[in-house]
C-alpha positions as CSV (number, residue, x, y, z in Angstrom):
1,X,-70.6,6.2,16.7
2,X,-67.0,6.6,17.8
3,X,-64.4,5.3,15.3
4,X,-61.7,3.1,17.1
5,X,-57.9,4.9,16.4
6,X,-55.9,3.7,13.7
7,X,-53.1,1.4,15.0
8,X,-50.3,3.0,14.7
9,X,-47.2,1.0,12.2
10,X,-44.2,0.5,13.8
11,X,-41.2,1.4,11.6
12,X,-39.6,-1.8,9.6
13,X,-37.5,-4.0,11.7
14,X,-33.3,-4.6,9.8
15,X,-34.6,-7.9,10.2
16,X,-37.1,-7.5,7.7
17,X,-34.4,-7.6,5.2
18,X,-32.6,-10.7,3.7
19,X,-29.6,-11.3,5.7
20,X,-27.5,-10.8,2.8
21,X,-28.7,-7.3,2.5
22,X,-28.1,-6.9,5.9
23,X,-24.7,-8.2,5.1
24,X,-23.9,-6.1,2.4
25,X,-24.5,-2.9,3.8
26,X,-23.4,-3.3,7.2
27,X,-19.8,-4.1,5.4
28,X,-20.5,-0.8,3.7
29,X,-21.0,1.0,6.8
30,X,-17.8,-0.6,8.7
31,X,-15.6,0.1,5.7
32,X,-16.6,3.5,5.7
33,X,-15.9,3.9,9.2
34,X,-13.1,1.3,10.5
35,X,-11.2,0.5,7.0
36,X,-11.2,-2.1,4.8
37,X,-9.8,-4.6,7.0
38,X,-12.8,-4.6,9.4
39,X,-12.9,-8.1,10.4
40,X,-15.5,-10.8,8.6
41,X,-16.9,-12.2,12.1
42,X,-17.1,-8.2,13.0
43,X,-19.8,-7.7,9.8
44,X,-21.7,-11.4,10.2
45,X,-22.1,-9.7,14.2
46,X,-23.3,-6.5,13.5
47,X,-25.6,-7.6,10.9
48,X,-27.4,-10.0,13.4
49,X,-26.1,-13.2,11.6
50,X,-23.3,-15.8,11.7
51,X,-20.2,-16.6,9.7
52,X,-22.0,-19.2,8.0
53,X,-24.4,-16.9,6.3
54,X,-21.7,-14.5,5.7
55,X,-19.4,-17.4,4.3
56,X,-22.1,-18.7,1.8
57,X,-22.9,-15.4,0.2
58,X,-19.7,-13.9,-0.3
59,X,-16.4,-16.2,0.9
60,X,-14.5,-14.9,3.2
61,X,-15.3,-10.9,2.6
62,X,-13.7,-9.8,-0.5
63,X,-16.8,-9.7,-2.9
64,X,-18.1,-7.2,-0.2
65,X,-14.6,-5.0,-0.5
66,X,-15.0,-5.3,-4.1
67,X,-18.7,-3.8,-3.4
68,X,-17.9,-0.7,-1.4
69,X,-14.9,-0.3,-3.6
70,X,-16.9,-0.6,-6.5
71,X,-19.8,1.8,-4.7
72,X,-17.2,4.6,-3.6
73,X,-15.9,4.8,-7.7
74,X,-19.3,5.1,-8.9
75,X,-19.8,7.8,-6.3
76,X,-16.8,9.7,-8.0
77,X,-17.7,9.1,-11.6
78,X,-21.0,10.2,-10.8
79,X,-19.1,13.7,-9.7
80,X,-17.6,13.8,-13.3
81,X,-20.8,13.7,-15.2
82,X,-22.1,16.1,-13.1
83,X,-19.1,18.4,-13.8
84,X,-19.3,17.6,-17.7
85,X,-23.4,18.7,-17.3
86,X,-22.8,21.8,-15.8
87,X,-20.3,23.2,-17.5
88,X,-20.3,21.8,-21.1
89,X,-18.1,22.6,-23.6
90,X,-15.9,24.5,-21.4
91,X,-13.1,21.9,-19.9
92,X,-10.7,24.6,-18.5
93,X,-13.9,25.6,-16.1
94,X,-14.5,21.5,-15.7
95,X,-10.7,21.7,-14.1
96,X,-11.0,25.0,-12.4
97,X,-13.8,23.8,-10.3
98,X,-12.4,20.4,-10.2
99,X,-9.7,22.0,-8.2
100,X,-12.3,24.0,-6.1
101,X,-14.3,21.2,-5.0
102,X,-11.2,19.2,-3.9
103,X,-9.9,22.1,-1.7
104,X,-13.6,22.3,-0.7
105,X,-13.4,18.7,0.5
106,X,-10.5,19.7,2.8
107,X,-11.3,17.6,6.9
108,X,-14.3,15.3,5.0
109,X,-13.2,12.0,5.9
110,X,-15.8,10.0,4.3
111,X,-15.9,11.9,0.9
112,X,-15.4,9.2,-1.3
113,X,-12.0,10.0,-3.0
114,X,-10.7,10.1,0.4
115,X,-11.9,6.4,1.4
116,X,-10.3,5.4,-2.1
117,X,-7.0,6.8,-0.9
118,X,-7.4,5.3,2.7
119,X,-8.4,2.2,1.5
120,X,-5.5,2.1,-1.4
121,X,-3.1,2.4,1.4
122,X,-4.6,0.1,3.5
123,X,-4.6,-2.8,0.6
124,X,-0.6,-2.2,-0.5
125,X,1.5,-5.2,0.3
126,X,4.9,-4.4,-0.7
127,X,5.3,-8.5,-1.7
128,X,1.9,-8.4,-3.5
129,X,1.9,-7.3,-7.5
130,X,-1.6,-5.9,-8.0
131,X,-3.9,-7.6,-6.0
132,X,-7.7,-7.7,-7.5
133,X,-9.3,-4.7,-4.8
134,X,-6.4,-2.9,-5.4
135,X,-6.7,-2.9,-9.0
136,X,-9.9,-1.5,-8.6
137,X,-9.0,1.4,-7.9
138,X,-5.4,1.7,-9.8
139,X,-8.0,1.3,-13.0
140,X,-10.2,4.0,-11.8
141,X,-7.3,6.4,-10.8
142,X,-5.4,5.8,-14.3
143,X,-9.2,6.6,-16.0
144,X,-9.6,9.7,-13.9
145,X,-6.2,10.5,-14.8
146,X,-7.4,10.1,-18.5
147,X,-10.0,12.4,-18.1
148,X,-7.7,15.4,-16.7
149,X,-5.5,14.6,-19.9
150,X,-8.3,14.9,-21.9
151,X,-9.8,18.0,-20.3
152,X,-6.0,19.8,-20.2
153,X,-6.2,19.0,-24.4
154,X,-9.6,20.4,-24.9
155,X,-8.8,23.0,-23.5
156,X,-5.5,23.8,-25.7
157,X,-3.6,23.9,-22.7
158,X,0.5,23.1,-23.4
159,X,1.9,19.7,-22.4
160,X,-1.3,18.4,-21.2
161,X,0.1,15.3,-20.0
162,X,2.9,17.3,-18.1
163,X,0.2,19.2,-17.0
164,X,-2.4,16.8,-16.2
165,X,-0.1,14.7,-14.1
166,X,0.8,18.1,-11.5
167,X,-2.2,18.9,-10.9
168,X,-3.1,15.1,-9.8
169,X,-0.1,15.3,-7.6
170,X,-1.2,18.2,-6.1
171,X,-5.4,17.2,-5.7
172,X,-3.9,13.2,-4.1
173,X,-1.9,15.3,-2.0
174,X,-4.8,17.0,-0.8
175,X,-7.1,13.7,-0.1
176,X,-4.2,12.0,1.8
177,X,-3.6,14.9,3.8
178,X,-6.9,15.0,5.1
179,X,-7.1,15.9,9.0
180,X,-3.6,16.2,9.4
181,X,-2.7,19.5,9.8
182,X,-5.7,21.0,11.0
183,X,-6.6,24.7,9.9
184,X,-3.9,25.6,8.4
185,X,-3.4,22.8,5.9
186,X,-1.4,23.5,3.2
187,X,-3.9,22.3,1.2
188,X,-6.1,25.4,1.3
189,X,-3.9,26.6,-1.3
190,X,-4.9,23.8,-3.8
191,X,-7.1,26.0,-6.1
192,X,-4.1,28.6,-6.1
193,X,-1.6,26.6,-6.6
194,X,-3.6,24.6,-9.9
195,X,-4.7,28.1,-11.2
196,X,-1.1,29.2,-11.0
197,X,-0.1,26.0,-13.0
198,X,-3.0,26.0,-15.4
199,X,-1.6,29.9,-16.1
200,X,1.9,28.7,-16.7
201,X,1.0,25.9,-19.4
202,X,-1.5,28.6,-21.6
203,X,-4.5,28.9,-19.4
204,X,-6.2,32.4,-18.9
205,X,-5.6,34.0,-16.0
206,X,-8.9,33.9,-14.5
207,X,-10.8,34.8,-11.0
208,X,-10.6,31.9,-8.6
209,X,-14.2,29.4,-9.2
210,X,-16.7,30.8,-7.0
211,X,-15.5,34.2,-6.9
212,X,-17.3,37.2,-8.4
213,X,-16.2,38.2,-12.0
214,X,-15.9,41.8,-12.5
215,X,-16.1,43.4,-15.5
């Protein structure tokens, strides 16, 4: 006796879902790729719903802002616990492959740290003291800047504040300059230029992270 075929499932319909989860992560998608100013009718429309919906779950689009903005910092923290796991109880490696990751990162637009830089720039208002989404990520950028501090003193490195404080110059330089220059970016000499300033306040000077250490 012939067994009739199994119907096939068709994959889940985006309709399936709760318009508000619709909501949310269409807003995460159009952040990522059009800026945090993408417009509020925009998301409601691309998430096959109206401004109505949009307006009773979250206003008028800044608890979504503070979403993604809160998503894209727990992205980065989750970096730094990975970088604390790997290399424990050694915080001039922690740095040295800090530095490596961010040169690494060099042309990725949607790494995280860069969206936090784009979106930073695109929420200054030269009239405005602090707004809220801003302070986001001011609060998360002084904390990471806490952690390099700590890391530079662990590691009995000289003036780790000084210290500290140059290398974030040089690693925001590197996320804003992102695309701009094309191959040869000047930030392909991040890793250099940290190790080189790493050397000068006490650090070992030590093979590049990544490259082969030879007895």
């Amino acid at each position: 006796m012939h067994q009739l075929p199994k119907k096939v499932q068709p994959p889940p319909s985006q309709f399936e879902k709760p318009a508000k989860q619709r909501l949310i992560e269409t807003a995460d998608q159009l952040f990522r790729l059009l800026g945090i100013r993408a417009a509020p009718s925009l998301i409601a429309h691309e998430a096959h719903t109206n401004m109505d919906t949009l307006v009773k779950y979250f206003g008028h689009g800044d608890p979504l802002a503070g979403r993604f903005i809160t998503s894209l910092i727990a992205e980065c923290e989750e970096y730094w616990r990975g970088l604390a796991a790997a290399y424990p109880n050694d915080p001039e490696r922690q740095l040295r492959e800090w530095l490596a990751y961010e040169e690494d990162q060099i042309g990725y637009v949607m790494e995280p740290r860069v969206l936090l830089s784009r979106t930073a720039a695109e929420l200054f208002e030269p009239r405005t003291q602090h707004p809220p989404l801003l302070r986001l990520i001011e609060e998360y950028w002084q904390a990471e800047r806490r952690k390099v501090v700590g890391l530079c003193r662990a590691a009995k490195l000289r003036d780790p504040l000084e210290l500290a404080d140059k290398l974030l110059l040089l690693v925001h330089g590197a996320r804003n300059e992102r695309g701009a220059y094309g191959r040869l970016a000047p930030s392909r000499v991040l890793q250099k230029a940290g190790s080189e300033l790493m050397i000068a306040h006490g650090a070992a000077d030590r093979p590049a992270a990544g490259a082969s250490e030879v007895d």
